[in-house]
N, C-alpha and C positions, 0 to 999 in steps of 0.2 A: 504494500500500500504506500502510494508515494503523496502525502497532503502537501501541497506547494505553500499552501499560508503557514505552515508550521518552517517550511525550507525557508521564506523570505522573513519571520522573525529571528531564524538562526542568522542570517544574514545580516541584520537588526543588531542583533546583539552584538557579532563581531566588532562591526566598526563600531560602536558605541566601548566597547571594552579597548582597543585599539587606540581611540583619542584618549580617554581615558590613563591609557599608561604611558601616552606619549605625552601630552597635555597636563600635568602634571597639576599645574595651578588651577585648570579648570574643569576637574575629573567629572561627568556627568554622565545620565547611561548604568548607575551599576543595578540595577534592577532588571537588566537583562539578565542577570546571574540568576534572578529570580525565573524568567520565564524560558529559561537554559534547563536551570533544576523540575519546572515543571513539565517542560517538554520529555526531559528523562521518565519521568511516571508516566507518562500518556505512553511512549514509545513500549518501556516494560510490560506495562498492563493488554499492551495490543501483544506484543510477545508471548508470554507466560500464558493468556486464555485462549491460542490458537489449538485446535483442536489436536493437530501432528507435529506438536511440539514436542519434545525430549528435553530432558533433564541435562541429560550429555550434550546436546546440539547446543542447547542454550550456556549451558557453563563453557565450554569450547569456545563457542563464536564470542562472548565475550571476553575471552582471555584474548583470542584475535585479533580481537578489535583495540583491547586496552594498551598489550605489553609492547607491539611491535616501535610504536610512536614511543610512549612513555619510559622506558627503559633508555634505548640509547639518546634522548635526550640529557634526563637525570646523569649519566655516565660521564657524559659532555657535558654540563656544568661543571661534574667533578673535578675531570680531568682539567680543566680549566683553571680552578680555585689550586690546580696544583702547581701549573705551569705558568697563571699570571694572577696571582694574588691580586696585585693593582687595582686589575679589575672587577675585583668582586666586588660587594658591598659589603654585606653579612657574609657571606658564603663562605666558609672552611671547608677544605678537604677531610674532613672525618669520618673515618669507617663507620662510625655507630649509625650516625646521623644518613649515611650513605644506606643502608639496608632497611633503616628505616620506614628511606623516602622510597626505594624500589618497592615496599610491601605494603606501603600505603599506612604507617601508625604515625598520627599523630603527637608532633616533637616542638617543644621550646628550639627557636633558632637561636642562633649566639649573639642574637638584636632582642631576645624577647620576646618575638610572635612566634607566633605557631604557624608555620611554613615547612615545606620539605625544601631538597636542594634545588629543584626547578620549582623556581617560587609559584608560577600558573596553574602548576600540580596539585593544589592543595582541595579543587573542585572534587579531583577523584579520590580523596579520600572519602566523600560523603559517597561517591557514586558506586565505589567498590562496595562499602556496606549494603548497600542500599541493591546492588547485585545476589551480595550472598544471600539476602533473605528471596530475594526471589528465586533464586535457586531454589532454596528449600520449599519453596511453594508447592512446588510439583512433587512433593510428599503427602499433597493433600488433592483432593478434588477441586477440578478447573472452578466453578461456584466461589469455593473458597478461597482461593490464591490469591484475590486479592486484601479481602480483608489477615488475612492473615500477613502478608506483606507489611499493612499499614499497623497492625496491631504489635509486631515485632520493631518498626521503626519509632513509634509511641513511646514503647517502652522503653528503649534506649535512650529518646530523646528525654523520658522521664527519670530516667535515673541518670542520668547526664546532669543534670539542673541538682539532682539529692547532691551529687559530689563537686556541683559545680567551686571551683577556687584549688581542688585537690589533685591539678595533676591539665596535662596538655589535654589528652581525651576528652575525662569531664567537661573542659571548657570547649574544647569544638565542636563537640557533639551535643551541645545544648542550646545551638544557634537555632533559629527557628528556620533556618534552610532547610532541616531535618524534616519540616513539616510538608515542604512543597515534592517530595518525592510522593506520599501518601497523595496529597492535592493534584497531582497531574495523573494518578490512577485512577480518582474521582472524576475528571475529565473523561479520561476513557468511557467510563463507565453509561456517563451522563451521554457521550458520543453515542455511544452504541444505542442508546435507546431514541436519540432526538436528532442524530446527524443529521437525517432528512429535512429537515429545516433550514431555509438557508435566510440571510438576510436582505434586506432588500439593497438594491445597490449602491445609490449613491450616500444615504443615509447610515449603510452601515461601513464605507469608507470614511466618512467622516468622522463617524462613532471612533474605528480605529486610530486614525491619525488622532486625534482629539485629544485618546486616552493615550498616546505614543507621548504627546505634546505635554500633558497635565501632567504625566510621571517625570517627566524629562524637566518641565521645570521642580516641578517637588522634590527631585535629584537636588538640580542645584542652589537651591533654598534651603536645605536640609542642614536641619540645626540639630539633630540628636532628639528635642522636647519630644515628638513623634515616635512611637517604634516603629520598625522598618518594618515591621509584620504586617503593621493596619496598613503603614502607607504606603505600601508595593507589592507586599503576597497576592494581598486581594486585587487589587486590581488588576497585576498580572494575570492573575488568573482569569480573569473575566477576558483580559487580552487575548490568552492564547484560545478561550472559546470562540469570541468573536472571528476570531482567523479562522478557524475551524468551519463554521456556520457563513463566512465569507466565499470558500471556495468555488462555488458554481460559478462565481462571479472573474474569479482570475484569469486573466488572460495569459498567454504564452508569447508576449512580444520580445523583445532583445534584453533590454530593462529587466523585466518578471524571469528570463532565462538566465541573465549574468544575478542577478538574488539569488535563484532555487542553485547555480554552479557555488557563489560563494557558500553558501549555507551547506551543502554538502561537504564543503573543505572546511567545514567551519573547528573542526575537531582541531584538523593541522595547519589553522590559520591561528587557532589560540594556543598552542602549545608550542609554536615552533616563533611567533612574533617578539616574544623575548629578545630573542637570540637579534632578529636584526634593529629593534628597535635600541637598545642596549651598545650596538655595532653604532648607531646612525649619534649618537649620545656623546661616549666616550672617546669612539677612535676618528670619527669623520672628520670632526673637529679639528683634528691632529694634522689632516690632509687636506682640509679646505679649511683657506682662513674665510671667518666671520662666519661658520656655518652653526645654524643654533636649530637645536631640535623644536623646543619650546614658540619658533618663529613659525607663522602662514605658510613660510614656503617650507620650513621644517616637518608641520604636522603632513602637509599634503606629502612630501616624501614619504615621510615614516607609514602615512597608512596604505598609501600605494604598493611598495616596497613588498611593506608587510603582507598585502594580501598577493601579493604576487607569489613570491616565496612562497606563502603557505599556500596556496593554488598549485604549484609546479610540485612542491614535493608531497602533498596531496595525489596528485593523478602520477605521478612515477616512482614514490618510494610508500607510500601509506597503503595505499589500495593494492599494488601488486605483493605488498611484503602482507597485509591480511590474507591476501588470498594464498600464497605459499602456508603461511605459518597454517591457516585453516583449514587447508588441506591435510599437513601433517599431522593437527591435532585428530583430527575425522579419522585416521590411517591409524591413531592408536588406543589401545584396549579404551572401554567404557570407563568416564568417571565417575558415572551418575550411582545416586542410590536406588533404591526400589521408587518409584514413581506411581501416586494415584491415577487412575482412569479418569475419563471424565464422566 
């Protein structure tokens, strides 16, 4: 199932996360991370309740999908913080810290945050939990997979908050990100019974952009007073339904085609833009004089660049290296446990 309104908010999101790390002074957009995290629940819940689904297909393909990207990145930091200190900020080469970040647990960096070594990394720590319980789903009857998904994420986020101040865990696991995995499964859910509803066109463009615009300033007005749960969860969420319910309406012009392209590279447009924005920051500078990240013509570099790169190594190192590695996992023994029927 390919929804293009879900493919043009990944698109959305990028360049909003993009200025944001480039733009420093004027970071706006991070609410995409909210309708990033809820799109992950819509996606899983569509997965997990397909009829010929597997326990093994599913554990596999997302080992596929996660390690091929994320691993020799985190490596290349490493090896980095080894060979040019200079450059890091936080970043030490530490073994502890380094198997860590490859296995996704939650760590004080040597600044104080909670970060792994590739700091963009730190989304899939929610994402990998948020996998294993779906995994375990298919222990139970399709009906059930989902609630038991969100009743297993609850409960971590609730005993997250018991311990909250006692440790890295405690504290990142009691963000209310926690909640928009469950939230985008409720999407699912709510799809399956009402997709066929679409809204009307020009009224529910506006509706969208409106609510793109009203989060977007509430972004950069954001003073803390607010939590970020009232003022982004929810109406994310209403975002990524109205995309949903927008669909009949999307066109496939050049525009709507370069979105649904970026939005597919959208995985190896945020984990790999570090690396050039970072490049465009500290060393460019060194090689052209007056050249300022922070400047008009700096941002339009840097997100240019950026999607560029993560577009090129998207379609010639991400997708072929899924598909080898996916292969090989498929080629070997079952991982799965006993699996309910539906």
């Amino acid at each position: 199932m390919t929804l293009t309104g879900l493919q043009l908010l990944r698109c959305m999101g990028c360049l909003f996360v993009l200025q944001a790390h480039i733009n420093r002074d004027h970071m706006v957009g991070f609410f995409s991370l909210d309708v990033f995290f809820l799109i992950s629940g819509f996606v899983m819940a569509l997965l997990i309740t397909r009829p010929k689904q597997t326990q093994d297909r599913f554990i596999k393909d997302r080992i596929a999908r996660v390690l091929p990207m994320i691993w020799p990145l985190t490596l290349a930091v490493f090896v980095l913080a080894m060979v040019t200190p200079s450059l890091m900020n936080s970043t030490t080469p530490n073994p502890v810290n380094l198997l860590k970040s490859l296995f996704f647990i939650p760590y004080y960096k040597e600044n104080g945050v909670i970060s792994p070594i590739l700091p963009v990394a730190w989304t899939l720590n929610y994402e990998i939990l948020f996998y294993g319980f779906c995994a375990l789903s298919f222990l139970v009857r399709v009906p059930k997979r989902l609630a038991v998904v969100t009743a297993a994420m609850l409960a971590v986020y609730g005993v997250a908050h018991l311990f909250k101040g006692s440790g890295a865990a405690a504290e990142f696991y009691s963000s209310y990100y926690m909640l928009e995995f469950p939230a985008g499964m409720i999407i699912w859910a709510l799809y399956q019974r009402y997709g066929q509803v679409s809204l009307p066109k020009i009224p529910g463009l506006i509706a969208i952009i409106g609510l793109i615009v009203l989060m977007t300033y509430a972004d950069a007005r954001w003073n803390g007073v607010v939590d970020r749960l009232w003022l982004f969860a929810g109406p994310s969420m209403l975002l990524v339904w109205l995309a949903l319910l927008y669909e009949p309406h999307i066109g496939k012009g050049p525009l709507i085609r370069l979105g649904v392209l970026l939005g597919d590279a959208s995985y190896s447009i945020y984990m790999t833009h570090v690396f050039v924005v970072e490049f465009l920051r500290k060393i460019l500078p060194r090689l052209i004089d007056g050249f300022e990240l922070h400047s008009l013509p700096g941002l339009v570099t840097g997100m240019v660049l950026s999607l560029l790169v993560g577009v090129l190594i998207d379609l010639y190192f991400y997708k072929p290296a899924v598909t080898v590695f996916s292969n090989w996992l498929r080629a070997r023994r079952p991982l799965a446990m006993t699996v309910a029927k539906a």
